[in-house]
C-alpha positions as CSV (number, residue, x, y, z in Angstrom):
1,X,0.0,0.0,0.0
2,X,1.3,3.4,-1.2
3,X,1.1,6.3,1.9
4,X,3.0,9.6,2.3
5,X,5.1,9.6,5.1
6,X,7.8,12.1,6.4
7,X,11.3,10.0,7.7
8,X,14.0,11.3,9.7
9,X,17.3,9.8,11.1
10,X,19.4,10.9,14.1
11,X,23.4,9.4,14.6
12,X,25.7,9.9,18.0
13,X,28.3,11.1,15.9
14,X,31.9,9.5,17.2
15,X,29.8,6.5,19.5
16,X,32.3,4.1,18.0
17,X,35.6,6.3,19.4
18,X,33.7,7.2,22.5
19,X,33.1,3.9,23.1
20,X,36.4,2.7,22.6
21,X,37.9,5.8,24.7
22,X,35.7,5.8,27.5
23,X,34.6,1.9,28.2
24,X,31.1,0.1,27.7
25,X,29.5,1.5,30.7
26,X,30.1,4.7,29.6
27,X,29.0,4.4,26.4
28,X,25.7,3.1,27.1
29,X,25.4,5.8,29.6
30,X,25.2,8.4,26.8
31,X,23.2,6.3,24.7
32,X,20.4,6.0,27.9
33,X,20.3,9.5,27.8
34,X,20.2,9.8,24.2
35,X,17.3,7.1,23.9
36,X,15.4,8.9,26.5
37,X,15.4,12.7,24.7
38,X,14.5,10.9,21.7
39,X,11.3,9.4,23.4
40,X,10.3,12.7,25.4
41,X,10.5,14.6,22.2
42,X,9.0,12.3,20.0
43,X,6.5,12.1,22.7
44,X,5.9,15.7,22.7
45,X,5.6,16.4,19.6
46,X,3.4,13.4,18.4
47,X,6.0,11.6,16.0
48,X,7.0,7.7,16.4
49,X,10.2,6.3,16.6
50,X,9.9,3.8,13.6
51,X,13.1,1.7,15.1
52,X,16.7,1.8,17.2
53,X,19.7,1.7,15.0
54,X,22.7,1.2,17.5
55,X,23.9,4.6,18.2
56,X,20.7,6.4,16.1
57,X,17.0,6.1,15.6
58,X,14.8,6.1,12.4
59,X,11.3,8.5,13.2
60,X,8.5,8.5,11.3
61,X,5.5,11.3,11.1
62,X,2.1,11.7,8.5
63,X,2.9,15.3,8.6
64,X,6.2,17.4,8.3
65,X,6.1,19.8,10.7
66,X,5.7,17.8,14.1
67,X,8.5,16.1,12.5
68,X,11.0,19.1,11.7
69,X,10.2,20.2,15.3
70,X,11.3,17.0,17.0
71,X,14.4,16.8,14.9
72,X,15.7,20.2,15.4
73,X,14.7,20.4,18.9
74,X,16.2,16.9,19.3
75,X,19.6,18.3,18.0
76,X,18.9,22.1,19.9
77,X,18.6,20.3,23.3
78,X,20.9,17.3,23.4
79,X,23.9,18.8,25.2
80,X,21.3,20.1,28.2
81,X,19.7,15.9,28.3
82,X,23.6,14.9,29.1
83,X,23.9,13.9,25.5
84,X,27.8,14.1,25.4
85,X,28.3,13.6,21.7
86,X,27.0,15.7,18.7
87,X,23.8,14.3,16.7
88,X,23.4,15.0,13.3
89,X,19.9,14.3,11.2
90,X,18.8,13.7,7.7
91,X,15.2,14.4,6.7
92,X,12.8,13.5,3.7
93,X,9.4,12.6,2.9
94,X,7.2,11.4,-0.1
95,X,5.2,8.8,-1.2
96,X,6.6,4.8,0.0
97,X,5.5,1.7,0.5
98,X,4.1,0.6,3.9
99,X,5.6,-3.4,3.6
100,X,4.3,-5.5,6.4
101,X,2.3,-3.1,8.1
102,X,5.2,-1.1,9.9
103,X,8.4,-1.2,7.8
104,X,8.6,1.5,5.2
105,X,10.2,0.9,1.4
106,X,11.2,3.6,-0.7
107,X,13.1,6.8,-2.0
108,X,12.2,9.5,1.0
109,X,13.4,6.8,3.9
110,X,16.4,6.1,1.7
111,X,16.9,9.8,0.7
112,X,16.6,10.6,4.7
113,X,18.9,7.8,6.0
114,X,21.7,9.2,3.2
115,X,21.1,12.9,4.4
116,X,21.9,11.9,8.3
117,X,25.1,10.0,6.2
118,X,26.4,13.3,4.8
119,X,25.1,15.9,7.6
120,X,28.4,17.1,9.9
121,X,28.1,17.1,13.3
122,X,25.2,19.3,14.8
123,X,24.3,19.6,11.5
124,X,20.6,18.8,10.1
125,X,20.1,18.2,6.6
126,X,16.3,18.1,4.7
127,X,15.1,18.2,1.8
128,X,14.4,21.9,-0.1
129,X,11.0,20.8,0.4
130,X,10.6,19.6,3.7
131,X,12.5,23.1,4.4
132,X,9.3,25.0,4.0
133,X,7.6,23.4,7.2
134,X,9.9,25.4,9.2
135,X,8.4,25.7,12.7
136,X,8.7,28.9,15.0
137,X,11.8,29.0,16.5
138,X,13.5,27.3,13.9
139,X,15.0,28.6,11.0
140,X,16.4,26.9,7.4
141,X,19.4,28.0,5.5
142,X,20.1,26.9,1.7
143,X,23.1,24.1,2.1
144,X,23.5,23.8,-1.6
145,X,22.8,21.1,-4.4
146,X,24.3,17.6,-3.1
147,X,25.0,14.6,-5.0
148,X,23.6,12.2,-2.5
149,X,24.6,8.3,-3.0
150,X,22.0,5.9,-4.8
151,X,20.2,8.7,-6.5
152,X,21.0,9.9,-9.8
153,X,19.7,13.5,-9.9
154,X,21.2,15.6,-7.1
155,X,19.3,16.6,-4.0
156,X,18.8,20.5,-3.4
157,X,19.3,20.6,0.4
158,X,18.5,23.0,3.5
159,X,20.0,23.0,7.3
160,X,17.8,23.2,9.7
161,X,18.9,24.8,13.2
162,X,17.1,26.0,16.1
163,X,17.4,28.7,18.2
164,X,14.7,28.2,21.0
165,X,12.8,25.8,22.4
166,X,10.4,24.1,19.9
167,X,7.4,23.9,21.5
168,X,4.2,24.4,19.4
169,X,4.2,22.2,16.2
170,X,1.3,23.6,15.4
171,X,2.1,27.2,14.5
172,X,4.6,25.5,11.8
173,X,4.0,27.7,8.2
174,X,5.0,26.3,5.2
175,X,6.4,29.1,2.9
């Protein structure tokens, strides 16, 4: 069954050297912490997270802006929540294929997962698109034309950063 959904994936970036640094213990310390901002905010704004991937997480949303406002608050916030590594995020949305009843097959969850890939640390990376949900307190920035791997045409990309607390998906404009 064809549905539009809206994908986004966080990383710890450095979890492997931390790890390897700092000991086991340690390591899953930060990613407790990390887990637990993840569910608050996706709590809060009223986005699931679709699975755990080690050191990241995959969300999933039917609209963008709840979304963009758990992601950039996610990476806003993380520091303060004892998060001791940087996140970065890739985000992208279109039309997939719901396989199985909860696994998702298709360009935007690939196009997202790539995105988090080439994203720096603290950095956000979404589609042109998805840059026009914008919530309050956040703000998207042009970040150029990339050539993203697995897709032929190249993918016209904004940043998304936030400055204060997201707190309202709701007064989200799209542009």
């Amino acid at each position: 069954m064809r549905v539009r959904r809206y994908f986004a994936f966080v990383d710890l970036c450095g979890f492997t050297r931390f790890t390897d640094a700092h000991g086991d213990e340690e390591a899953v310390a930060v990613l407790t912490r990390f887990r637990s901002a993840v569910r608050v905010l996706a709590s809060d704004h009223g986005v699931r997270v679709a699975k755990w991937l080690g050191d990241g997480a995959m969300f999933v949303s039917t609209e963008p802006w709840p979304l963009l406002a758990a992601i950039v608050e996610l990476e806003r916030r993380a520091n303060g929540d004892g998060v001791t590594l940087p996140i970065r995020g890739g985000l992208a949305g279109g039309e997939v294929i719901l396989f199985e009843g909860d696994d998702y097959i298709g360009g935007p969850v690939n196009l997202a997962a790539r995105l988090c890939n080439l994203a720096e640390p603290t950095e956000v990376l979404a589609t042109a698109e998805l840059g026009r949900f914008i919530p309050d307190g956040a703000e998207s920035r042009p970040a150029g034309t990339r050539t993203v791997a697995g897709f032929v045409q190249p993918i016209e990309v904004v940043a998304l950063t936030a400055s204060e607390p997201i707190t309202d998906t709701h007064q989200a404009i799209a542009g």
